[in-house]
C-alpha distance (Angstrom), angle and dihedral (degrees) to the residues before:
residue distance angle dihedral
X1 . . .
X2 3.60 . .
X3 3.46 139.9 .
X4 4.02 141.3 -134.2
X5 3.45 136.0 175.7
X6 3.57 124.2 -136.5
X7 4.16 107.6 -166.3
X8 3.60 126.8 163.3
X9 3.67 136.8 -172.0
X10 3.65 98.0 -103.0
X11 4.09 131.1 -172.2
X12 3.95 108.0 163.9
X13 4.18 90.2 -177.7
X14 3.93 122.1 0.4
X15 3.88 93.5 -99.9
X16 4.46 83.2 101.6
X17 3.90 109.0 86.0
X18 4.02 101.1 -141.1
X19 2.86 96.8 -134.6
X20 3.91 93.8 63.5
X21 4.20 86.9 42.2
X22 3.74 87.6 56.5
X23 3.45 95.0 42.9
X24 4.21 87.5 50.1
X25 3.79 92.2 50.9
X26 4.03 91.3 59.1
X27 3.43 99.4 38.3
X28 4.02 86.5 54.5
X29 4.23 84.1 47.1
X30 3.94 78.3 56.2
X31 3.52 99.8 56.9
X32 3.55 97.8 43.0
X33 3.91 88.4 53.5
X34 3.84 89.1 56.2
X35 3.56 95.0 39.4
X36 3.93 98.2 54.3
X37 3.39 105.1 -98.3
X38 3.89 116.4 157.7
X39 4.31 105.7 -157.2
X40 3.47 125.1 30.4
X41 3.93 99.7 -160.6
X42 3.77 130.0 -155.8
X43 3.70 129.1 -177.9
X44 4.00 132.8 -143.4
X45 3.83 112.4 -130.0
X46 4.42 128.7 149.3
X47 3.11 128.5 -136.4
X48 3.71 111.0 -10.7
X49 4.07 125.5 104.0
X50 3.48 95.9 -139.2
X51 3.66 97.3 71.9
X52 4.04 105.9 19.8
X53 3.88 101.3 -164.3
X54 3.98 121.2 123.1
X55 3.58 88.4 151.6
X56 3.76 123.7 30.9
X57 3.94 91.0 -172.4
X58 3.50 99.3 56.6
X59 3.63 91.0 56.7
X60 3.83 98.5 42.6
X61 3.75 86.3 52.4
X62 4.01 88.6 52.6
X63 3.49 96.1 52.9
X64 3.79 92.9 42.8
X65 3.97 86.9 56.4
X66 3.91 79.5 63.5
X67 3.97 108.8 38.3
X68 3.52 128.4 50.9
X69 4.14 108.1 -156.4
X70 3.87 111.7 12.5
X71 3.32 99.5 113.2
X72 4.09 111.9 -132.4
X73 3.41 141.0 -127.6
X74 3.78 164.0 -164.2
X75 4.00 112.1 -138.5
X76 3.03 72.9 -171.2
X77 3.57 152.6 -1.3
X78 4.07 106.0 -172.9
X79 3.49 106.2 -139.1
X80 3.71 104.0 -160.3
X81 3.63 94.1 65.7
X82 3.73 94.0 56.0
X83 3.91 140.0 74.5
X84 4.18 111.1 -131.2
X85 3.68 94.9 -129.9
X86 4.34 94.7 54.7
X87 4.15 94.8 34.5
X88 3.99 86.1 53.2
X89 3.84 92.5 47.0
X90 3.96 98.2 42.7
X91 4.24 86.6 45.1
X92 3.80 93.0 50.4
X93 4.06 90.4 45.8
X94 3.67 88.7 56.9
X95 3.82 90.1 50.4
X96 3.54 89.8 50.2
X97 4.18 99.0 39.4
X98 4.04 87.9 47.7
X99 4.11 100.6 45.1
X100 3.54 99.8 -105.7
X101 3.61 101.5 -50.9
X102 4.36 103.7 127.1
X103 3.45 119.6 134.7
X104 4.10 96.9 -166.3
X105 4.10 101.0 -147.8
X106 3.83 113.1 179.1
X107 3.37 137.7 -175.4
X108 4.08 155.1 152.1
X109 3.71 110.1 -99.8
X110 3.88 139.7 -96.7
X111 3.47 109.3 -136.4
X112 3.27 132.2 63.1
X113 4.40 90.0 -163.3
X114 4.15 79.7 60.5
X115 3.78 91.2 52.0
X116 4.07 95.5 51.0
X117 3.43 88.3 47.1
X118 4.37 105.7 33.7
X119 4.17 86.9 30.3
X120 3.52 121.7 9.6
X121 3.35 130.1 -154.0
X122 4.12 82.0 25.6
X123 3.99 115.0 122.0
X124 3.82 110.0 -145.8
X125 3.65 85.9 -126.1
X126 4.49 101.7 70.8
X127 4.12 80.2 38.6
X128 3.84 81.0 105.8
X129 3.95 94.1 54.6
X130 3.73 81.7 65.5
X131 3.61 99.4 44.3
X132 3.81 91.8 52.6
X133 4.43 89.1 50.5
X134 3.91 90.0 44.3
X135 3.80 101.7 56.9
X136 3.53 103.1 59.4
X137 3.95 90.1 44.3
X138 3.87 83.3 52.6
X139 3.88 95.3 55.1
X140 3.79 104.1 32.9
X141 4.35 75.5 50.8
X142 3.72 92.1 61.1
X143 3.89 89.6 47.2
X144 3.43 101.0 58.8
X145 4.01 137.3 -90.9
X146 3.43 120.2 12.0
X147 3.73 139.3 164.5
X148 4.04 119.3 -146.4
X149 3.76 122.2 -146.4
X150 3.72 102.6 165.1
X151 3.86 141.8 144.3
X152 3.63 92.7 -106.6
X153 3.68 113.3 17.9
X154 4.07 125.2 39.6
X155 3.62 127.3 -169.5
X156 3.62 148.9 156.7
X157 4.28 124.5 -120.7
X158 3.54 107.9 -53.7
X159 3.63 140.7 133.7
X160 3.62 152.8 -161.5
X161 4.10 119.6 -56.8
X162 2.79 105.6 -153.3
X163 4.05 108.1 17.5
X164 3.57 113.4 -155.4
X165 3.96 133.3 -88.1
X166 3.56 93.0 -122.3
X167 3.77 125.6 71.0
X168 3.19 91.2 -135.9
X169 3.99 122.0 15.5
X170 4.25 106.7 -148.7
X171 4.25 108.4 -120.1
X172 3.64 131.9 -146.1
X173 3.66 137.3 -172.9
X174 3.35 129.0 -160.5
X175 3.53 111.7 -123.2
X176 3.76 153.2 -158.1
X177 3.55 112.3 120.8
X178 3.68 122.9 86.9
X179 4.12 89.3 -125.7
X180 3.48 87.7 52.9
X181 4.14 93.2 56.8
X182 3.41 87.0 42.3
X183 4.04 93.0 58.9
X184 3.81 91.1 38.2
X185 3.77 89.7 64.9
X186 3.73 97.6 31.7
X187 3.92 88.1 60.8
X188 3.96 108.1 32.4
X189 3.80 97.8 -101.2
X190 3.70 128.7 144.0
X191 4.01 123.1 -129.1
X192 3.65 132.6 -121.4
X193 3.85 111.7 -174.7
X194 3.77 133.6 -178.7
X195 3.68 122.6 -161.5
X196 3.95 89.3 -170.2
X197 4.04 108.5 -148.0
X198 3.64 92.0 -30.0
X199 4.25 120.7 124.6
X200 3.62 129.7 -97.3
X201 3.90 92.7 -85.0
X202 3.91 89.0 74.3
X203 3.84 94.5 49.2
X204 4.30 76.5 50.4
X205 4.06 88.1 53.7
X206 3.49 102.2 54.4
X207 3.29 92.0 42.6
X208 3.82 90.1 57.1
X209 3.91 85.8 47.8
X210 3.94 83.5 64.4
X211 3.51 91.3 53.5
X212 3.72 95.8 47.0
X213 3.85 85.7 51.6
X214 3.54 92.6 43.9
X215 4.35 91.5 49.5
X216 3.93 85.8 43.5
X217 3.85 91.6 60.0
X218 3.26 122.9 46.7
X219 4.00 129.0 -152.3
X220 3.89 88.2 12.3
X221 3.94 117.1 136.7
X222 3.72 107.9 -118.9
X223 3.92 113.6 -118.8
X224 3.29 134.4 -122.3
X225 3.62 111.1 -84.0
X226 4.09 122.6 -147.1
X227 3.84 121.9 -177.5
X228 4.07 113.5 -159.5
X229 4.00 116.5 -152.4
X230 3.88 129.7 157.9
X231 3.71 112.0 -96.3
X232 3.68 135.6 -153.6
X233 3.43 130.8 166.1
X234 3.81 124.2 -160.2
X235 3.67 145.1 -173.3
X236 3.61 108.0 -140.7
X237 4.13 124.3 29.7
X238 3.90 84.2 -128.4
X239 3.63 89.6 65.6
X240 4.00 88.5 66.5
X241 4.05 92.0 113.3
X242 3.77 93.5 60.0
X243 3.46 102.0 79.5
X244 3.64 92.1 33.4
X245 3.66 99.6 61.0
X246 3.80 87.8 47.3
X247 3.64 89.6 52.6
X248 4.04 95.1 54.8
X249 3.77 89.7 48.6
X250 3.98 90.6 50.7
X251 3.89 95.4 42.3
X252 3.56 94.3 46.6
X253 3.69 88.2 67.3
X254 3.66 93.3 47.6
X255 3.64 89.5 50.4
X256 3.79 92.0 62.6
X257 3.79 90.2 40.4
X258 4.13 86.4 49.1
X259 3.65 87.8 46.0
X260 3.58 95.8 43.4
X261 3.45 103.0 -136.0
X262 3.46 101.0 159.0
X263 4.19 93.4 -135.5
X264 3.87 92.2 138.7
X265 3.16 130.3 136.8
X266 4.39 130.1 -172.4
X267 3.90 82.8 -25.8
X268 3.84 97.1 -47.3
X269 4.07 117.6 124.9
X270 3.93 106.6 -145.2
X271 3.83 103.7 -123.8
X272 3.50 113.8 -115.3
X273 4.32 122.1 -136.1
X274 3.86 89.4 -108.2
X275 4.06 87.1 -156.7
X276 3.79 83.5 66.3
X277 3.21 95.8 55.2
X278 4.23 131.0 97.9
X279 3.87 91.6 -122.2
X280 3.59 96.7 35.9
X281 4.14 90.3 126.8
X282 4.35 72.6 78.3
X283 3.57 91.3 67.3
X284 3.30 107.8 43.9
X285 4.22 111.7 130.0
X286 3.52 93.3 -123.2
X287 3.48 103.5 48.9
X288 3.94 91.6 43.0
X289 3.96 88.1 55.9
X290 3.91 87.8 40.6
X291 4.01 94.5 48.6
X292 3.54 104.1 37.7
X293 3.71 132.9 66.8
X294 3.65 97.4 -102.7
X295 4.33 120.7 127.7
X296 3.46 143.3 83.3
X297 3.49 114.5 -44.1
X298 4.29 91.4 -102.7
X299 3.93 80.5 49.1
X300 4.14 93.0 56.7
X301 3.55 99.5 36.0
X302 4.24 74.9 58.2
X303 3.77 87.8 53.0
X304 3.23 107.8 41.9
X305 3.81 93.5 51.9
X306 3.22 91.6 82.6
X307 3.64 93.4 59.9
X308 3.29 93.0 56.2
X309 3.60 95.5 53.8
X310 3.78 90.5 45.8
X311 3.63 87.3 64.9
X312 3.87 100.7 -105.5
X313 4.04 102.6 158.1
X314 3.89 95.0 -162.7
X315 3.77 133.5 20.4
X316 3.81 120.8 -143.2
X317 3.72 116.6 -147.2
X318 3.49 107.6 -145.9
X319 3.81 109.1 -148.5
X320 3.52 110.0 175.0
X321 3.86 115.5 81.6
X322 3.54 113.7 132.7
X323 3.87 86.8 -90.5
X324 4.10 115.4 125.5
X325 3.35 132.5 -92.4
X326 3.51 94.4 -105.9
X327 3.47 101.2 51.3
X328 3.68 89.4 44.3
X329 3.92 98.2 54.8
X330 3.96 87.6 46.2
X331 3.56 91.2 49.0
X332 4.18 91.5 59.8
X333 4.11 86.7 42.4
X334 3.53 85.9 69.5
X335 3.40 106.9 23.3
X336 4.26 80.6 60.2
X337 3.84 97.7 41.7
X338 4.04 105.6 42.8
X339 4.07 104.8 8.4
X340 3.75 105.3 45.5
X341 4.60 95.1 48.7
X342 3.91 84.4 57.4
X343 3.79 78.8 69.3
X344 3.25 118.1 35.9
């Protein structure tokens, strides 16, 4: 098995210089280069602190500038808020500016705050519609001429400028959905998938969406498939509420942002009482420690077996959880030195 490492630029309350937050997020990028990892992920998101990423490029190229064989990508790039002709050109620049090292993730968009601001009048439910029109723009882009007739985007010949390093640049979409497996196999793609703070039985479903998609298509290659969980790694088992309590404060922001309930103020999500909430049972300390990849390193090498066995190719470390900078970069030491040998 694999691994990936999703990192974000992350302030939870404006106590964080940036400069120090952006500094965090490369030296993590760092470490995971040293320590093996394959993907360094980053996501695209507007306007909100929690996840600072209006370009996904930009940063990919940065932390290129300072690594040398992580291989980089966008977790991912949203494709409703972009036109084919400029996502295709600022993708293939990045493959160019970082030697040939883009991993091209797209995807539809979580938000629906993101969508009345980025696309308005869009509901974050058709965002797929245009993810499924924008890809094949994007790749018959980077091969040379092309026209575009399509629902949502029209164009005349153009093409890519620049086209990418590699021949051909590996694609992922993030996915949930059973149409979304479906089109993942249909067209070659390779799946990243997220089953948020959920247990073990959703990692189990969309895996079973795979195999539907697989069984529904004949003679296709299977993809690559990449399951995303928060990760913490700790010294001590008595150190188990740590990441917990950093968790609830982080998710109780997304929960508003989920929700939509427009309580945000100069980019900060107000953080919701998650016992007051419908799905609290989510939440609950227990469960998060129980659910997520957070333990001793003996303790996730025991959860992440399963994983394995399920048939998850590559395992994405998700870094960014509210939790300090500290914690986090001790987390990865140990995660690197006595998790990821256990796999190899």
């Amino acid at each position: 098995m694999k691994f990936q490492l999703a990192i974000n630029l992350e302030r939870m309350d404006a106590s964080l210089d940036m400069r120090d937050v952006a500094r965090h997020t490369l030296e993590m990028v760092q470490m995971a280069e040293r320590g093996g990892f394959h993907i360094a992920w980053s996501a695209e998101h507007h306007a909100l602190e929690m996840t600072i990423a209006p370009d996904p490029f930009q940063l990919l190229t940065w932390w290129g500038c300072h690594t040398s064989t992580i291989r980089l990508g966008t977790a991912v790039a949203v494709a409703p808020y972009w036109h084919p002709i400029k996502l295709a050109g600022e993708a293939a620049m990045t493959d160019l500016l970082t030697g040939g090292r883009l991993e091209f993730g797209i995807g539809s968009g979580a938000y629906q705050r993101e969508f009345d601001r980025m696309h308005p009048g869009l509901k974050q439910t058709d965002g797929w519609r245009y993810m499924q029109e924008m890809l094949p723009a994007v790749l018959a882009l980077w091969q040379g001429d092309y026209e575009h007739k399509g629902e949502f985007w029209q164009f005349p010949l153009a093409t890519s400028v620049p086209k990418p390093l590699q021949t051909k640049v590996p694609v992922w979409v993030a996915a949930r959905a059973p149409v979304t497996y479906d089109f993942a196999v249909k067209h070659g793609l390779n799946i990243m998938s997220w089953p948020l703070t959920r247990p073990m039985s959703e990692a189990e479903l969309y895996k079973s969406r795979l195999d539907e998609a697989m069984a529904n298509n004949p003679g296709k290659a299977r993809p690559v498939f990449a399951m995303m969980r928060h990760t913490a790694v700790y010294d001590r088992k008595d150190q188990w509420e740590v990441p917990v309590k950093a968790a609830q404060r982080q998710l109780g922001q997304f929960e508003n942002l989920f929700k939509n309930l427009g309580d945000v103020k100069n980019g900060f999500p107000k953080e919701l009482d998650l016992a007051e909430i419908s799905n609290r049972a989510e939440y609950d300390p227990k469960m998060l420690s129980t659910n997520l990849m957070f333990g001793t390193p003996d303790e996730v090498i025991a959860k992440l077996k399963p994983y394995q066995q399920l048939g998850v190719d590559q395992f994405t470390y998700y870094a960014s959880l509210g939790l300090g900078h500290a914690e986090q970069k001790r987390s990865l030491e140990l995660f690197c030195k006595d998790v990821m040998p256990a796999f190899a």
